[in-house]
N, C-alpha and C positions, 0 to 999 in steps of 0.2 A: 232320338225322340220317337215318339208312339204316332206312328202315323193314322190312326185313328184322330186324332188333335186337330188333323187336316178338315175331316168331317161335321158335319150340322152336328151342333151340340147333343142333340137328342139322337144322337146313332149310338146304336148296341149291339153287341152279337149276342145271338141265343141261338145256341145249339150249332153253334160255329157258323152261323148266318148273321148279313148283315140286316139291321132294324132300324129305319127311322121313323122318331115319330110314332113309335108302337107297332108300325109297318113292316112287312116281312117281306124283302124286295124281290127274292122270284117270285112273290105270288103276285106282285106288281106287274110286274113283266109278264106273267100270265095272263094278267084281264088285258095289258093294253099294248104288248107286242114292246119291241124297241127299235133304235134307239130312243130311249125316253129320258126325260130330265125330270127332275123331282127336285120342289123347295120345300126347304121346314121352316115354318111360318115362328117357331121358337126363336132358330137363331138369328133373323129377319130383326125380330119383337127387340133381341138382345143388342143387337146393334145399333139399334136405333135408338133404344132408351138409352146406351153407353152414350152416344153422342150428345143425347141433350143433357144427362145428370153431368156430365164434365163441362158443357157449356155454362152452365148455371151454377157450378162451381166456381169456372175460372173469369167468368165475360159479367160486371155488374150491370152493363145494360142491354139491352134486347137484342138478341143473335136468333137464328133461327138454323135448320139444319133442310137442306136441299138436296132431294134427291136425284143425282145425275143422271136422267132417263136413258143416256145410251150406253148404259152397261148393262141394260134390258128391261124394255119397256110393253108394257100387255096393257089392258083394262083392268085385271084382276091387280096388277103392282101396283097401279097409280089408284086401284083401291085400297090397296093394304097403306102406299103412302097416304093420302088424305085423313085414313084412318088414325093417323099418326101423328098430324096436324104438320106434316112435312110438306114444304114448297115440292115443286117437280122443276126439272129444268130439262127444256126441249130443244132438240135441234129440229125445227123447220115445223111441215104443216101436220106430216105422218105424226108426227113424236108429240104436237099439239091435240091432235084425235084421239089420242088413246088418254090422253089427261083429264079431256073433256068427257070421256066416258068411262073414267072411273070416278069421276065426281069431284075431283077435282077445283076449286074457284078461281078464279078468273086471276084474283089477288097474289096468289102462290103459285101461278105457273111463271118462270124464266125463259128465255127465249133466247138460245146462242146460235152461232153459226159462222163460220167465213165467211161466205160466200150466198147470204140467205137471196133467195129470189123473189120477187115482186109476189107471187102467193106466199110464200112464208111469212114477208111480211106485212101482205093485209089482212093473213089469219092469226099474226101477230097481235097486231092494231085491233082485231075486234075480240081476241080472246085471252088475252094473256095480260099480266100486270106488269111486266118489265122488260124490256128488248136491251140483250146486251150488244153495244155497237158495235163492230167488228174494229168497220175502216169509212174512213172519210165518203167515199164514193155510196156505202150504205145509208150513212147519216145523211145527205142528200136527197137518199130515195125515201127514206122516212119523211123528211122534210117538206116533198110534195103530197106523198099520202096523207099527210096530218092536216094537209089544207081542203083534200077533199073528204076526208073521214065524219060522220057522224059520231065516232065510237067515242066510249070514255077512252082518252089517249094514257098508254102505258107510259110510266116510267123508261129513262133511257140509262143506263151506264155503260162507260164504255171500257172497253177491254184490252189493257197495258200489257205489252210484249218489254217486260222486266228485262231483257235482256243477258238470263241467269239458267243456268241450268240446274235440276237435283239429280240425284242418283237414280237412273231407273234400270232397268236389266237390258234395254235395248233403245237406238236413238230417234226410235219412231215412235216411242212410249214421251220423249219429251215434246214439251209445249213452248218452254217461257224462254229458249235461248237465242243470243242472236242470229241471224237468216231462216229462223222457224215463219211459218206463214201465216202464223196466227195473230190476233190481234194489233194493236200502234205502237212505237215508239213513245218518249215521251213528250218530242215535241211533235207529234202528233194530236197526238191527247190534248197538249193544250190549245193545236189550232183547231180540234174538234170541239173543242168547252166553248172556245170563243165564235164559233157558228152557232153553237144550242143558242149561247146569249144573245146573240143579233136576231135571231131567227126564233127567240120565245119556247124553243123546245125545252120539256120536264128533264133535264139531265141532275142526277141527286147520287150517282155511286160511281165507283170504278173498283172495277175487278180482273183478276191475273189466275193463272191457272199454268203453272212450272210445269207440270209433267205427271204421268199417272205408274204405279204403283212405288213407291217410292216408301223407305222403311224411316227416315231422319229426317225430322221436322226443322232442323237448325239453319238450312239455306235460304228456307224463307224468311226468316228473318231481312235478309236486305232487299226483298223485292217487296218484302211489309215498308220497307221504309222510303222506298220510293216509292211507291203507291204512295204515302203520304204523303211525301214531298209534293206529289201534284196536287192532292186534298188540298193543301196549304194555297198551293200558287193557285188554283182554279177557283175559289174562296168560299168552299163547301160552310155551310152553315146551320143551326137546326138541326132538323132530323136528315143524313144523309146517310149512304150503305156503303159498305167495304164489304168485299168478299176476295177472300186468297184460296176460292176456286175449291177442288180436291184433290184428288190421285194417291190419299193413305193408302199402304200398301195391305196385302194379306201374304199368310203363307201356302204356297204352292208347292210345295215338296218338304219333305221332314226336316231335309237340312237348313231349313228357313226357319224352322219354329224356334223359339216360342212364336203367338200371332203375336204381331205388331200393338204397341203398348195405344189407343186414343184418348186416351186423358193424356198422357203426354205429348200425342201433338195439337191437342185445341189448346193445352195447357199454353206452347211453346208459340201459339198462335196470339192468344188472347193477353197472354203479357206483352209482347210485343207491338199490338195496336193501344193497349193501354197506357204503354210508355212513348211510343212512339205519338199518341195524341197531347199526350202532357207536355211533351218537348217541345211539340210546335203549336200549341195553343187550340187545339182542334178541338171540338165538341165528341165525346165517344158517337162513332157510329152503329148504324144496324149490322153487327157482322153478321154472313151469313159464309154458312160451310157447306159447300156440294162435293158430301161424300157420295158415292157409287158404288165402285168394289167392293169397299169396305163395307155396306150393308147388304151384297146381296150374291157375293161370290162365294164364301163358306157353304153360303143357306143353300147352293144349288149343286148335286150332283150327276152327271150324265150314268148312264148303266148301256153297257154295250152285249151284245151276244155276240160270241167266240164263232168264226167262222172255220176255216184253217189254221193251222200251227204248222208252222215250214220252222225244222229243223236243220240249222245247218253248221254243224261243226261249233265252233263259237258264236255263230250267230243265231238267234232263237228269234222268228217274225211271230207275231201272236197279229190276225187279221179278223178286222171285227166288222162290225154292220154299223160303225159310225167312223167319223175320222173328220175331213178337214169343211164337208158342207155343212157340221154342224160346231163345229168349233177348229176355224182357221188358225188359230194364234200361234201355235209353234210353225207351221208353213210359214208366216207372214212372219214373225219373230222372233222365234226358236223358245218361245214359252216353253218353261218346266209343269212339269209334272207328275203327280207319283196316283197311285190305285191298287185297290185289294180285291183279290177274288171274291163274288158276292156270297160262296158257299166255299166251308174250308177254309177260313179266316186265317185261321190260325195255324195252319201248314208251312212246315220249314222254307224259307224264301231259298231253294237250291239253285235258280236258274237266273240268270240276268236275259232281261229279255227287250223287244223294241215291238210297240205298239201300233199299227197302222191301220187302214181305213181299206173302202173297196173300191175307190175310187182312182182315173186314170194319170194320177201325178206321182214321181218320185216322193214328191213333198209331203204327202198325203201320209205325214206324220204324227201322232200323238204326243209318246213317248219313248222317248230312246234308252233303253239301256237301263231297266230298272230291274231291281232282284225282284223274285215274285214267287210262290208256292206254284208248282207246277201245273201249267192251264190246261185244261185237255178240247176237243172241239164241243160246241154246243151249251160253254159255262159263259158264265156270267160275267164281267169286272166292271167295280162302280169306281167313276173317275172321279173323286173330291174337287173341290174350288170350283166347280165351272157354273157359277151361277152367274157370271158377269162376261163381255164380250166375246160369245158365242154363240146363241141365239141370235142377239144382236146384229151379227157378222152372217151371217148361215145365208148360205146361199143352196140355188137347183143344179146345180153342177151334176151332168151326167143324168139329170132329171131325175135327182135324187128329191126325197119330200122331208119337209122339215119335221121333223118329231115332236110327238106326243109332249108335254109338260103338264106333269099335278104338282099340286098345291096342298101339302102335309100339314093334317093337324092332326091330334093324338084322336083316332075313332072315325078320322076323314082324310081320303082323299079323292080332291074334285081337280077334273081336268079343266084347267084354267086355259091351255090353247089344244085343239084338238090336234092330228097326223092330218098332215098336208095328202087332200085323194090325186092321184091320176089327171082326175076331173079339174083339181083345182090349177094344175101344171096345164091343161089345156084353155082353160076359160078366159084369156088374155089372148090369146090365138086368132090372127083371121088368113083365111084361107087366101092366095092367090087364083 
């Protein structure tokens, strides 16, 4: 497969350079130094309308598409989503602020978390339209805040630990199986339905969330069906919400492509609550899909500058000015992934090589063992997929600064979060 396929739709080479976006990425990296990230607001646009023209193919009544803020979350995203009439769903109060300052309304933010704390959820309660419950001991703490709240009170659903797993590439990437920490049981669930009703709380959905990057939509199926089962027994009526979460996969390395099919999993989604509510008498619900990855990990690519190249016998180290404080995920998971030189594109791949960072860990991995046209120090390599849990994750490790990111359109690009100064790694600081 053409590892270019990996890349934002709108990437080109000209003149054996890489282009997004009409963009010519050393001169990128000229004006704004690196490690820098770069989104193409194309295949952002593309993703996004794929989700909703399948939805509206497959779902006859009102679904909506949610996007899962912690695969990365800015002001300038949660402006592109609003622009898009996409819900936002937030872990806690940080991930609430940036919703609310890309414009976001009150009605389309979501509100998840295990373990939300007393600010999360009175930033909950005055700014978001829907808190999804974790666990019993949450639904509690909501239960005294709503008696002291002035606010319009949000929506509550609560969130079913299906007991199921999907296929993901590692078992930290899973959600919904059993001893995972995330959300209820089912007879949980229903002794949490039966406190909303004693206790007059909005409870109107329930939702599950298997696992994230996952390529076969077919598992869900039975965690669709118990989700119903409780719809049924809890005696949803009207207008109420289902959502089966997200985690559609992308392709991270060539040997993965084609990208993962999404009209066939809203397809494999939306027949299944369709049949699944006719079986048991249920009124269709609000489905609602909180894709992530899937909208915004192609769209984003990191670009590293070449530091040393340590040759050694069969081992080839290629050391770059990025690695594991701007995207942890092979340390933390052994994430794949593949990248092309940003000049010289198209140079015979002679060398299998292993990618690493300047950082003071073993782990401090990218990529291991990938062919590549031969690097020399001071080039270029732009990393595909990494527009989703990396930024995210990025930490000051070593009092490293978080990098640059622009925001690609064809004739523009605006840096939507600036480079983390010196200044800014001290301004949290107090003296002894």
């Amino acid at each position: 497969m053409n590892r270019l396929e990996l890349f934002p739709i709108s990437t080109t080479i000209e003149k054996d350079t890489l282009f997004i976006a009409g963009h010519d990425l050393e001169k990128l990296t000229g004006e704004h130094g690196t490690p820098l990230y770069l989104y193409d607001k194309v295949t952002m646009d593309e993703a996004s309308t794929g989700y909703k023209t399948a939805l509206a193919s497959h779902y006859p009544e009102a679904g909506s598409v949610t996007y899962a803020g912690k695969a990365f979350l800015c002001t300038a995203i949660a402006q592109w989503a609003h622009g898009h009439g996409l819900y936002v769903d937030c872990t806690g109060e940080g991930e609430i602020a940036f919703a609310l300052a890309g414009g976001v309304p009150r009605e389309r933010i979501l509100v998840h978390g295990v373990n939300k704390s007393i600010h999360d959820l009175k930033s909950a309660i005055q700014n978001a339209g829907t808190i999804v419950v974790d666990n019993l001991t949450e639904l509690k703490q909501i239960r005294q805040l709503f008696t002291v709240s002035n606010s319009q009170f949000p929506d509550l659903w609560l969130r079913l630990l299906p007991g199921l797993a999907v296929e993901t590439h590692h078992a930290h990437t899973q959600t919904g199986q059993h001893g995972s920490k995330f959300g209820m049981t089912g007879a949980e669930i229903l002794e949490a339905a039966e406190f909303c009703k004693q206790h007059n709380l909005p409870l109107n959905g329930i939702h599950f969330h298997q696992g994230s990057n996952f390529r076969d939509a077919n598992p869900l199926k039975a965690a669709i069906s118990i989700g119903l089962d409780l719809a049924r027994e809890i005696g949803f009526s009207g207008e109420w919400h289902f959502s089966p979460g997200g985690g559609w996969g992308v392709a991270y390395h060539e040997d993965e492509l084609p990208q993962p099919n999404t009209d066939e999993y809203v397809r494999v989604i939306s027949e299944n609550v369709i049949a699944g509510c006719q079986a048991r008498g249920l009124a269709l619900p609000h489905l609602h899909l909180e894709p992530g990855r899937s909208l915004v990990a192609r769209a984003g690519v990191a670009v590293y500058r070449v530091g040393a190249v340590k040759r050694r016998g069969e081992k080839v180290w290629i050391l770059t000015d990025g690695g594991m404080t701007d995207n942890p995920r092979h340390a933390m998971y052994g994430a794949r992934y593949s990248c092309l030189p940003v000049s010289g594109v198209g140079g015979e791949r002679s060398e299998v090589v292993s990618i690493a960072g300047p950082f003071c860990e073993s782990g401090d991995v990218v990529i291991e063992d990938l062919p590549m046209p031969k690097i020399h120090e001071g080039g270029l390599i732009a990393i595909p997929a990494s527009g989703a849990y990396q930024l995210s994750m990025s930490s000051n490790y070593n009092g490293s600064r978080r990098p640059a990111v622009l925001w690609l359109e064809k004739g523009t690009a605006r840096v939507i979060q600036r480079r983390e100064t010196i200044q800014d790694l001290l301004a949290r600081d107090e003296g002894i």
